[in-house]
MARZADREN-869042 format. One record per residue (C-alpha): residue in three letters; x, y, z. Coordinates in steps of 0.001 Angstrom, whole numbers, padded with zeros to 6 digits, always signed. Each point is the difference from the previous one (the first is absolute). Example, Ala and Ser with C-alpha at 12.3 -4.5 7.8 and 13.67 -1.06 7.14 Angstrom:
2
ALA+012300-004500+007800
SER+001370+003440-000660
//
This chain:
186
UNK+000000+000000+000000
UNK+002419+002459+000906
UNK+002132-000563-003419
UNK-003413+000578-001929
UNK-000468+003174+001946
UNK+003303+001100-001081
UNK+000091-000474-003874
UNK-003481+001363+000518
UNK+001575+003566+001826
UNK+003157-000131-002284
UNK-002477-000175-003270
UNK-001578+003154+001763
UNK+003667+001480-000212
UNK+000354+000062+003749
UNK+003411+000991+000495
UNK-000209-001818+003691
UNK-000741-003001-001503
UNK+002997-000697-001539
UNK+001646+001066+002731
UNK-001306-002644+001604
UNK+000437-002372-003056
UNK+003686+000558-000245
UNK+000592-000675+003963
UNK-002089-003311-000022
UNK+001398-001065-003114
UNK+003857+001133-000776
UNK+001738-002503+002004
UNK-001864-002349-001213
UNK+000603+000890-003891
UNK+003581+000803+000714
UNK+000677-003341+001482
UNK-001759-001556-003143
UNK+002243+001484-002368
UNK+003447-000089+002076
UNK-001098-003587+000029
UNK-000474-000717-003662
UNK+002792+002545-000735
UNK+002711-000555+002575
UNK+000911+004106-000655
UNK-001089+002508+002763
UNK+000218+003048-002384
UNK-001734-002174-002911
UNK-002689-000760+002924
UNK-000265+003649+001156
UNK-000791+000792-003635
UNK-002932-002639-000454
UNK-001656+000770+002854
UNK+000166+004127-000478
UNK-001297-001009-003734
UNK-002705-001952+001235
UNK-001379+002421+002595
UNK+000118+002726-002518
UNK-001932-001890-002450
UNK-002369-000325+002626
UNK-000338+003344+000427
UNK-000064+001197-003520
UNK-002481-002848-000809
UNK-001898+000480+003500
UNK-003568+001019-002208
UNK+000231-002770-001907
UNK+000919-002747+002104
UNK-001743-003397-000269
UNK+001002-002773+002814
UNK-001704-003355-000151
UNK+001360-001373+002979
UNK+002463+000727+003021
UNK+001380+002688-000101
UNK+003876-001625+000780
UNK-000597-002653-003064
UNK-000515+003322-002026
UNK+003067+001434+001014
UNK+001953-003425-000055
UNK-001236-000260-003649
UNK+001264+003404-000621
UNK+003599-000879+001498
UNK+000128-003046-002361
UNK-000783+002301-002955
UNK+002273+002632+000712
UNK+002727-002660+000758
UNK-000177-001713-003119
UNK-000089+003108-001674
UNK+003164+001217+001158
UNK+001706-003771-000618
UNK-001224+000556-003932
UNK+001196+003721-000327
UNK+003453-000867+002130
UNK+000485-002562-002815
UNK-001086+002153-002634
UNK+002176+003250+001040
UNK+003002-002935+000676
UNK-000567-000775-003761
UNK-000178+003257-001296
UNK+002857+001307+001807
UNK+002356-002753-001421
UNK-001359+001512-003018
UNK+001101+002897+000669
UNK+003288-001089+001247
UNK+000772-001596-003115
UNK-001050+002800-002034
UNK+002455+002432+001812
UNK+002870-002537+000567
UNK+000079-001069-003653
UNK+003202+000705-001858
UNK-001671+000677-002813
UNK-002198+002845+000917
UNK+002664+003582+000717
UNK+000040+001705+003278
UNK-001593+002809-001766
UNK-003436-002339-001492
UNK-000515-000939+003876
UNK+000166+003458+000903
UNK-002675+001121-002351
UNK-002538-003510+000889
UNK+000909+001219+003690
UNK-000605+003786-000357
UNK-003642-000965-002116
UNK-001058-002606+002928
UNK+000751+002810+002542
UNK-002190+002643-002239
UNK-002484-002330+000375
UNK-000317-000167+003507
UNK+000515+003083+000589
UNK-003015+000794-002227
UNK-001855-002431+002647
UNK+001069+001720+002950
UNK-000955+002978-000872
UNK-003628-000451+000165
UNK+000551-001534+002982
UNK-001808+002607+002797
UNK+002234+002211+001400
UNK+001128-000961+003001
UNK+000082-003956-000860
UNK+002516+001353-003056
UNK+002025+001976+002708
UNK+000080-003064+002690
UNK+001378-002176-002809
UNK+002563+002497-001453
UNK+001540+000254+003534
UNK-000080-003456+000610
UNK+001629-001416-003851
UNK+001688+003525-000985
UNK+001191+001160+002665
UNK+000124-003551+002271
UNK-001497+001190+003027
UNK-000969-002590+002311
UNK-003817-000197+001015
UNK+000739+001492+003479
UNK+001934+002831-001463
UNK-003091+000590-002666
UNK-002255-000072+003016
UNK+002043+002195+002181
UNK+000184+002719-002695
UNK-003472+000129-000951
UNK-001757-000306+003383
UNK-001566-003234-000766
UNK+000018-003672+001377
UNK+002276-002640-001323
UNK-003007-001567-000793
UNK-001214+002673-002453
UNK+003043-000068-001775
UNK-000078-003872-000566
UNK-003179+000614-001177
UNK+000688+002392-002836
UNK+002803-001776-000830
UNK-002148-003260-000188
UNK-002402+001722-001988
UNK+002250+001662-002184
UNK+001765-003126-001305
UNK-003013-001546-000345
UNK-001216+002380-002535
UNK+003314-000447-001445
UNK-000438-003574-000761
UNK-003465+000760-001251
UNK+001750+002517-002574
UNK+002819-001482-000871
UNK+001049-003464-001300
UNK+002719-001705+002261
UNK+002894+001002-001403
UNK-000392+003936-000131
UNK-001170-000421+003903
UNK+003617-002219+000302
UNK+001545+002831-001804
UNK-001223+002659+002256
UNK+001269-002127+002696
UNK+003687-000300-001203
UNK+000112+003466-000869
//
């Protein structure tokens, strides 16, 4: 009963709700995905993913069942998504390593692929909103650590990991594998 009140306040956008939601529920998604992952950070990043697409999904939200089986479900998605693009962003950056290695290709040809990935992104970031594009510029450009970001700008080091997780997402949305590996290296 008290899950079904929940979903039933959170599709109402009540901001205690998920308050709530997320202190039932994190350890117990956390634990799921350290599990299945054996990486803390990689774990950290699942659960923050999932409880955000909670939230952004909160009106539309449609749970046949428990509550925890939803989440647990969720885990197991997220987790086998990030096992398929690890492999695929594995692949494509042995791509790339080949490309830039070869003998063939000059010094100046790489330069030019490089300097047209990094346009690219670029173009992506900025329409990133403001501050998300300023939170990741100090964290890849100028390789500030998260406290530092969060220190600087007054925020938690929680916001920060948040626009950055939210940034790179829209990166991968916008950009195939290798320019995102690209922006990476550069």
């Amino acid at each position: 009963m008290l899950n079904e009140t929940l979903i039933s306040s959170l599709r109402n956008h009540d901001h205690k709700a998920m308050d709530q939601l997320f202190n039932l529920y994190w350890e117990f998604v956390f634990d799921a995905a350290f599990k299945k992952t054996g990486d803390e950070e990689v774990a950290q990043d699942i659960t923050q993913e999932i409880f955000i697409s909670l939230c952004e999904n909160r009106s539309s939200l449609d749970i046949a069942g428990s509550l925890q089986g939803y989440l647990y479900g969720a885990v197991k998605y997220r987790v086998i998504n990030y096992f398929r693009s690890q492999a695929i962003k594995n692949g494509h950056q042995a791509e790339l390593s080949y490309l830039l290695n070869q003998q063939q290709m000059p010094g100046t040809d790489a330069r030019l692929i490089l300097k047209d990935l990094n346009h690219d992104v670029e173009q992506v970031l900025d329409r990133l909103p403001e501050r998300m594009r300023l939170v990741v510029s100090m964290s890849r450009k100028q390789d500030r650590s998260v406290k530092e970001i969060a220190l600087e700008l007054g925020v938690s080091a929680q916001t920060v990991k948040n626009q950055i997780t939210a940034a790179m997402k829209i990166l991968r949305e916008n950009l195939s594998y290798i320019l995102f590996i690209a922006f990476l290296l550069s």
